[in-house]
C-alpha positions in Angstrom: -30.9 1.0 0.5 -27.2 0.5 -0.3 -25.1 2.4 2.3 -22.7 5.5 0.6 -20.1 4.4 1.6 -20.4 1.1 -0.5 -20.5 2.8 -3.5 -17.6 5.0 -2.4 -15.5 1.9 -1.7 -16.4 0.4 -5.0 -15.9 3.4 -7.0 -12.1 4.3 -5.1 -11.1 0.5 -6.1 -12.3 0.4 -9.7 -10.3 3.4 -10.2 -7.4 1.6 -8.8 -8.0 -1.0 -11.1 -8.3 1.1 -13.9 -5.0 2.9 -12.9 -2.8 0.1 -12.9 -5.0 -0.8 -16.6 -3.4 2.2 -17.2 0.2 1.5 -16.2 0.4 -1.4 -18.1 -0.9 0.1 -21.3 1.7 2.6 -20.8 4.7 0.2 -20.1 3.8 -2.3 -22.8 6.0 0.0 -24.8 7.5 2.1 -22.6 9.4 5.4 -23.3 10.2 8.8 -20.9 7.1 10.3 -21.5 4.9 7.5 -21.0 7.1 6.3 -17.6 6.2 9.7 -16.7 2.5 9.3 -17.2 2.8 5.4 -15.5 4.0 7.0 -12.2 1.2 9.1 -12.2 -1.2 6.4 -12.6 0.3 4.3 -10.4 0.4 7.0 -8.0 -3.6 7.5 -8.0 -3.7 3.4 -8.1 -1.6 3.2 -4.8 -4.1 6.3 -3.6 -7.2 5.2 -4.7 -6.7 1.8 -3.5 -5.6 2.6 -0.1 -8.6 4.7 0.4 -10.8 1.7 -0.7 -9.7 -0.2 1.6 -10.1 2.2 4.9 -13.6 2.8 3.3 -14.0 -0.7 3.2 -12.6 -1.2 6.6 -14.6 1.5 8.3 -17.8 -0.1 6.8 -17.5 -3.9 7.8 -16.4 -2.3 11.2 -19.9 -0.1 11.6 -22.5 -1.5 9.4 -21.6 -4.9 8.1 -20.7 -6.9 10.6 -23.7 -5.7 12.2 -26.5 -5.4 9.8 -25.7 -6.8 6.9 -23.8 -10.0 7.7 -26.3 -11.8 9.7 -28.8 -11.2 7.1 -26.3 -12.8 4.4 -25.9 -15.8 6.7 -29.4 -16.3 7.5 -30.2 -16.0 4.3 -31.0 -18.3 1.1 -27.1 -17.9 -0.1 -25.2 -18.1 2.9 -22.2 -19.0 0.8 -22.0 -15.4 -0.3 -20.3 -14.3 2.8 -18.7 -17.7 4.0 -16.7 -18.4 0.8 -16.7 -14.6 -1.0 -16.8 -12.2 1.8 -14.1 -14.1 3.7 -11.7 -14.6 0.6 -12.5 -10.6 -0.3 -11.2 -9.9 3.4 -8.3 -11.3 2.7 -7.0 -10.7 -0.6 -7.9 -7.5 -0.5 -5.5 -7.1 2.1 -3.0 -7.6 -0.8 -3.8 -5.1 -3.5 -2.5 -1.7 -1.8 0.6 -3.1 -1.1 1.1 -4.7 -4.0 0.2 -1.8 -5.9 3.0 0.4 -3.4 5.1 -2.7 -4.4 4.4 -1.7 -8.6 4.6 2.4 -7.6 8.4 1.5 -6.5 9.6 -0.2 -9.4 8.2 1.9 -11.5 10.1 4.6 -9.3 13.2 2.8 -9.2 13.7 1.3 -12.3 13.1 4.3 -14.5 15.0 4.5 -17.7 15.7 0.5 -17.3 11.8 0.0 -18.4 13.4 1.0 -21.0 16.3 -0.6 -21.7 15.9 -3.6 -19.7 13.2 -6.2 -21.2 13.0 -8.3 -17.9 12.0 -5.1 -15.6 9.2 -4.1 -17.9 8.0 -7.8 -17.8 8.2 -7.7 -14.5 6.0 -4.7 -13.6 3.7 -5.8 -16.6 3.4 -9.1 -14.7 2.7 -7.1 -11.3 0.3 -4.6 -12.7 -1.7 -7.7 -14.6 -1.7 -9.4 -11.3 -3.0 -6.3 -9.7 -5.8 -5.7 -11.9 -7.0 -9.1 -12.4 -7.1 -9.2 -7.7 -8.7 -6.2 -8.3 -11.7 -7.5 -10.8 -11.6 -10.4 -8.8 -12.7 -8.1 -5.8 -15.5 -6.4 -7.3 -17.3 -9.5 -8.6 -17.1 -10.8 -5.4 -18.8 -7.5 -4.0 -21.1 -8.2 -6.2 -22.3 -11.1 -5.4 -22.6 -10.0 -1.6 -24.5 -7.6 -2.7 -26.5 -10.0 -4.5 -26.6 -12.4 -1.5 -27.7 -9.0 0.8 -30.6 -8.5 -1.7 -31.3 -12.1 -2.0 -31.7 -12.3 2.0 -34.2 -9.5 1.9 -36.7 -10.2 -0.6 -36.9 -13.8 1.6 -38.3 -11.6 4.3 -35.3 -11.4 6.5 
């Protein structure tokens, strides 16, 4: 059975995706009102992302590492913790501060969304980068899970 907090982590970080979706739609054509409504989604990005991760965190501390690594590993698809779990540990380490990064410009630069074509490109560009990590991270849950159910149904 898939452990709660799992889906918790997963859930917390798709909304944090789907946050900083939400920033850029915003900023694509940016004006007071919607500036307003980015800083609120980049708020519950920065949020739920940063929750993710100590989710996340907490987990791999007291379950995976534990229980559901060495299964992985011993497993038919070892690969799905040697190349994705490894890359997810690390990248991952990225996208809350990267999204603190985005919440500050937004913060800072204000009206110049505005006025300034090269700030809104630039917090397009970071928010893009932001949600693409962030698919990025839950394909490659994915296919841990997927490596995790694999191992199992080979009897291990």
């Amino acid at each position: 059975m898939v452990h709660p907090l799992i889906g918790a982590h997963a859930a917390l970080g798709e909304l944090a995706v789907f946050a900083f979706l939400w920033v850029f739609v915003e900023l694509l054509n940016p004006t007071e009102q919607r500036i307003k409504r980015a800083k609120l989604a980049a708020s519950l990005g920065v949020l739920f992302f940063f929750l993710s991760w100590f989710l996340g965190g907490y987990y791999y501390v007291e379950f995976y590492g534990s229980d559901v690594k060495p299964i992985i590993k011993e497993g038919p698809n070892p690969w799905a913790h040697g190349i994705f779990m490894e890359t997810k540990e690390h990248v991952f380490l990225f996208l809350p501060f990267l999204s603190l990064a985005a919440l500050g410009f937004i913060y800072k630069s204000g009206d110049n969304l505005i006025k300034k074509r090269n700030e809104k490109i630039a917090v397009l560009l970071l928010c893009s980068l932001i949600v693409l990590m962030g698919l990025s991270m839950a394909a490659m849950g994915y296919i841990i899970s997927t490596g995790f159910r694999i191992a199992l149904e080979a009897g291990l």
